[in-house]
C-alpha positions as CSV (number, residue, x, y, z in Angstrom):
1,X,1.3,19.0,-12.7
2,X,-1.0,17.7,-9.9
3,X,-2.6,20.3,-7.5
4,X,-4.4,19.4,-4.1
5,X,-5.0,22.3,-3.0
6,X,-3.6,22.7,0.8
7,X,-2.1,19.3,0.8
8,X,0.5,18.7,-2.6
9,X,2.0,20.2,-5.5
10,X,3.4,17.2,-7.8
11,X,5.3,18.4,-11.1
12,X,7.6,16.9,-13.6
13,X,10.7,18.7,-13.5
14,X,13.9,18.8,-15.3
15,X,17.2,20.5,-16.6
16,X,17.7,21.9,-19.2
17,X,21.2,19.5,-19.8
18,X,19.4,16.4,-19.4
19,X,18.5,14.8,-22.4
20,X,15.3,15.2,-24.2
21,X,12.5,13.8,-22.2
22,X,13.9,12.9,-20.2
23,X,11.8,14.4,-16.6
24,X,12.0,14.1,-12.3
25,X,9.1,14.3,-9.8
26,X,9.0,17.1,-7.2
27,X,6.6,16.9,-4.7
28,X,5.6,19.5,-2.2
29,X,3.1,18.1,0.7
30,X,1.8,20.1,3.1
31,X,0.6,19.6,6.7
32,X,-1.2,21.9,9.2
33,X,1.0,21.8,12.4
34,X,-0.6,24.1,15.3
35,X,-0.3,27.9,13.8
36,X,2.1,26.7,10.6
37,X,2.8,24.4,8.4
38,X,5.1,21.4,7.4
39,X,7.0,21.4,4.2
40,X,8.2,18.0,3.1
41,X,9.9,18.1,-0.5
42,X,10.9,15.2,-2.3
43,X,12.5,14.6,-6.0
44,X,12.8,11.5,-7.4
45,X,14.0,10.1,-10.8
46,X,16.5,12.0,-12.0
47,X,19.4,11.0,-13.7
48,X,23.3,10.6,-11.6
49,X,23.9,11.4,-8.0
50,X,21.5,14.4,-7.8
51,X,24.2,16.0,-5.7
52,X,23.9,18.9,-7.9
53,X,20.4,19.4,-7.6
54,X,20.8,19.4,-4.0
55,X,23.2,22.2,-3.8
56,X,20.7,24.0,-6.5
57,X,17.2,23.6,-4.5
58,X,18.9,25.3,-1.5
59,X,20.5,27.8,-2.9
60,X,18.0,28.8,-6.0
61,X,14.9,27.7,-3.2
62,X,15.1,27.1,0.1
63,X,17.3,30.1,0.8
64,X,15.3,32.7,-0.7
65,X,11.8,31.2,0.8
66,X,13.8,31.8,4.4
67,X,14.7,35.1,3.5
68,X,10.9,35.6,2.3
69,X,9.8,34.1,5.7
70,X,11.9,36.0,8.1
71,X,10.5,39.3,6.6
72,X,7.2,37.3,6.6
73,X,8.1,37.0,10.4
74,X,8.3,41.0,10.8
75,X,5.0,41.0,9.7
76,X,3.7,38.9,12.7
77,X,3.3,35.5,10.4
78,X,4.8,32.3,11.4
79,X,8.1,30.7,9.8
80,X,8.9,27.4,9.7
81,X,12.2,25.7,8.6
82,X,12.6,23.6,5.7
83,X,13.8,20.0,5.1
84,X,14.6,18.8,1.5
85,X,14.8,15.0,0.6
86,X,16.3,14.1,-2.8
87,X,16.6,11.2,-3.4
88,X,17.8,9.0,-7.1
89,X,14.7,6.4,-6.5
């Protein structure tokens, strides 16, 4: 795992039905934009369509970080929507 703080999280990442050793890359980047921040998520190399993983990310991720930000939001903190890339490269 590689850690910048306030600008990247990069981390191997895999299934558990993949076979063994076989590993992605997810990458989180952030950027400061006015009073929030961008989320750009990417993840490469994984074996097959990735279709899947897709459908996983949003519902397992992305769905429960905009729940977590809306009632963030209550609070008076900023929310910011959420774009995923996946890609098989």
């Amino acid at each position: 795992m590689l850690i910048s703080p306030n600008e990247r999280l990069v981390q191997a990442w895999r299934e558990t039905s993949w076979p063994a050793g076989a590993y992605s890359i997810v990458k989180f980047e952030f950027t400061d934009q006015g009073a929030g921040t961008k989320l750009v998520f990417d993840h490469t190399g994984f074996p097959g369509s990735g279709e899947h993983l897709f459908t996983g990310w949003k519902a397992d991720y992305w769905e429960p970080l905009k729940k977590y930000l809306a009632q963030a939001a209550g609070l008076g903190q900023p929310t910011r929507c959420v774009r995923q890339v996946v890609s098989s490269g």
